[in-house]
Legacy VTK file of the C-alpha trace (Angstrom):
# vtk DataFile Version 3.0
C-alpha trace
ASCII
DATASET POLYDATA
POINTS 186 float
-13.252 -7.598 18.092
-14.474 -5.905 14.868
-14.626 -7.985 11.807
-13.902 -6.196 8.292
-15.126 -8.546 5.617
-13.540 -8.401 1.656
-16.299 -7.052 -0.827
-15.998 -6.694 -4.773
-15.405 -3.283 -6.016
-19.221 -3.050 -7.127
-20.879 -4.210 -3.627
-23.990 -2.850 -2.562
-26.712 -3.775 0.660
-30.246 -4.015 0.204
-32.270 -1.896 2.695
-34.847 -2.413 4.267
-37.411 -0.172 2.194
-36.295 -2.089 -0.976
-33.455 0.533 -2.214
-30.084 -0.239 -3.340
-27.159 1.927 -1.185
-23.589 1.625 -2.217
-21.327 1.601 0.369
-20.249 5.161 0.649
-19.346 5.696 4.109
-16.485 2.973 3.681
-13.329 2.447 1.274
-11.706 -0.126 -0.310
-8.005 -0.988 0.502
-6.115 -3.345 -1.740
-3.977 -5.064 1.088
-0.322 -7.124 0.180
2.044 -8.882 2.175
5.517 -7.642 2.165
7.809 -9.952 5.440
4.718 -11.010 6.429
2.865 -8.030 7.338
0.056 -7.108 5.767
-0.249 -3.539 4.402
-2.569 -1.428 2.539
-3.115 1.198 -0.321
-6.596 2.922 -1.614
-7.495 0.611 -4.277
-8.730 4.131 -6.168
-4.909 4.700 -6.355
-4.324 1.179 -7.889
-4.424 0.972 -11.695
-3.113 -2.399 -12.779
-1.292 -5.377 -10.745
1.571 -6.897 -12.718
3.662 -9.656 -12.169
7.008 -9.300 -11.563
8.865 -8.791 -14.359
12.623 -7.105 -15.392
13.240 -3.670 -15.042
15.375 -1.699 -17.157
17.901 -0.274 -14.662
18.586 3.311 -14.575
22.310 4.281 -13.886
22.975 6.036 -10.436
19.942 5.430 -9.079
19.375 4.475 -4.812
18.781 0.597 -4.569
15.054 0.758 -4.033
14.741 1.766 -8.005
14.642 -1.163 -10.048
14.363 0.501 -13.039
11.942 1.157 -15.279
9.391 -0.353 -17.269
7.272 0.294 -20.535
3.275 -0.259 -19.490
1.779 0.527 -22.887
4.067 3.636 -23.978
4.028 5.258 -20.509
7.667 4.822 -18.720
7.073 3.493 -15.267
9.605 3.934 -12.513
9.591 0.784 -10.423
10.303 0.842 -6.124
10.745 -1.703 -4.304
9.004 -1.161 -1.083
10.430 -3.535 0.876
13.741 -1.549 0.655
12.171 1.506 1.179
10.900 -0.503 4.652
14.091 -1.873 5.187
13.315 -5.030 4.833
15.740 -7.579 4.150
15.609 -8.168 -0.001
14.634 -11.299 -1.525
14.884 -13.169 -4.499
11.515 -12.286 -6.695
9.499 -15.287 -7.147
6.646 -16.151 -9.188
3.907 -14.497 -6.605
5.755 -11.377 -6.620
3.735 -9.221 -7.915
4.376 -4.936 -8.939
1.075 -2.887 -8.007
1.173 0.375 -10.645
-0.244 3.016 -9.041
-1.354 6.906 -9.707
0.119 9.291 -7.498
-1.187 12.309 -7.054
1.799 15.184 -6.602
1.316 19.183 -6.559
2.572 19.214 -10.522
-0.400 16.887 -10.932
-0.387 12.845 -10.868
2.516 10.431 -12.406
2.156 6.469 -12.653
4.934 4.441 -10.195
5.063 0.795 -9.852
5.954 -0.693 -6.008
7.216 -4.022 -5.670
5.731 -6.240 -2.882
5.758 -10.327 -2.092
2.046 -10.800 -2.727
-1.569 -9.564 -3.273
-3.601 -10.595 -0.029
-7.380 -9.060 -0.416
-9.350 -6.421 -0.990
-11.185 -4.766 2.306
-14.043 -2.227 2.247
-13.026 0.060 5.587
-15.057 2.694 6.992
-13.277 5.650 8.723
-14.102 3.821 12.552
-12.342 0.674 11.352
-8.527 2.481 11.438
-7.349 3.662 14.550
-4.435 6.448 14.419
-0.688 5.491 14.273
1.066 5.867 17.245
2.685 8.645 18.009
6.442 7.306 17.974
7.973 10.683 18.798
9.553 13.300 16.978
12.299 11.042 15.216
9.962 9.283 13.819
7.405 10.008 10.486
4.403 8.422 10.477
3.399 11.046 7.919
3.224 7.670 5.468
0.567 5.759 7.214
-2.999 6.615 7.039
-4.290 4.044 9.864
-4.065 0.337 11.327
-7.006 -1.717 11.205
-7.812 -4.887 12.704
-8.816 -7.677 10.570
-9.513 -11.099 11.406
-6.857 -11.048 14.382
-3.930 -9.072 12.315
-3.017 -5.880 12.053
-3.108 -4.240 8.416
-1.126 -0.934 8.210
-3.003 1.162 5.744
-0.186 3.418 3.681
-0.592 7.110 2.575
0.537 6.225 -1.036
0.581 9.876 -2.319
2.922 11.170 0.517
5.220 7.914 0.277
5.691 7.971 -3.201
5.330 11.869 -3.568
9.012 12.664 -2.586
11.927 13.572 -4.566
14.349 11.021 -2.606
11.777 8.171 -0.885
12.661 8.194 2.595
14.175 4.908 4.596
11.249 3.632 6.716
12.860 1.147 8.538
12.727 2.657 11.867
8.796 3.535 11.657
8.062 -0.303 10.577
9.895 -2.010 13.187
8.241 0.496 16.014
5.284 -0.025 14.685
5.467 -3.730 14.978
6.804 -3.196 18.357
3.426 -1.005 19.530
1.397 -3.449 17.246
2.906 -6.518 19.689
1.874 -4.887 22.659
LINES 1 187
186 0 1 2 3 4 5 6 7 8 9 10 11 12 13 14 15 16 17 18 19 20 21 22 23 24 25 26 27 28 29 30 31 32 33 34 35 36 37 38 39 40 41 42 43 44 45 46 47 48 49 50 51 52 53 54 55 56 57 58 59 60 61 62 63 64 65 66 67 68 69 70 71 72 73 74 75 76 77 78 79 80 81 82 83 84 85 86 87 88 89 90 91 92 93 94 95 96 97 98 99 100 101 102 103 104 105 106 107 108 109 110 111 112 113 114 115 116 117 118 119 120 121 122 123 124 125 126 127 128 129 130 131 132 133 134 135 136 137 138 139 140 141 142 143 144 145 146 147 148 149 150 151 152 153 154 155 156 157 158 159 160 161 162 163 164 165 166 167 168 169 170 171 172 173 174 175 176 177 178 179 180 181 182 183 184 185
């Protein structure tokens, strides 16, 4: 079994001649836990972690809108991802936490908040770490997930943040988690 270890955002290895190497040939991946399963976005993506707080609702919007919130004069729409999943909802505690992030679209990037049940870790992951998703078949996307990794005997599903959140109507992934947790029990 592989083991991924957590670094700071500003790690770097000694080698052996004496010079300092930053770890380019891996990426971070700020991992959260939404029914727990651990997931994961590129923490380059990731501009602030909140906690949870009220949204201002926005009238005839689908249920995985919350709202909106005001992050320092910029208007933030906020998901909640575990509808998106279709996940059962839950009541928002005190760990819940809303991960603002900058998504990158083709009329150029907008700031979105996603609502999850916790902040697990940060991971530095090189490209050999993820494996593919499965192929689930046609009637299923997997256009959202970058790659599963391994670490420390669970399986982190590593999102495409940019494609998930890049849509005009976000798409019900219900049916991709629950096959993927089928493959991943395998």
């Amino acid at each position: 079994m592989q083991t991924v270890t957590a670094t700071s955002a500003d790690s770097s290895e000694n080698m052996s001649d004496g010079s300092i190497s930053t770890m380019n040939d891996s990426n971070q991946y700020l991992t959260f836990i939404m029914a727990n399963e651990e997931y994961g976005v590129d923490i380059l993506c990731v501009q602030e972690i909140r906690g949870w707080e009220s949204a201002t609702p926005i009238p005839n919007a689908p249920p995985n809108i919350k709202g909106v919130i005001n992050l320092r004069g910029t208007i933030v729409p906020i998901v909640d991802l575990r509808q998106c999943f279709g996940m059962e909802a839950i009541e928002y505690t005190a760990v819940t936490v809303v991960i603002v992030l900058k998504v990158q679209t083709e009329k150029g990037s907008r700031v979105m908040g996603i609502v999850v049940d916790a902040v697990s870790d940060v991971y530095n992951l090189t490209p050999e770490d993820m494996k593919a998703p499965p192929d689930l078949g046609d009637s299923v996307s997997t256009d959202y997930i970058r790659g599963l990794v391994n670490v420390d005997e669970k399986m982190v599903i590593l999102l495409e943040i940019d494609k998930l959140l890049n849509m005009d109507e976000l798409p019900d992934l219900s049916e991709v988690s629950s096959k993927l947790m089928e493959v991943a029990g395998q």
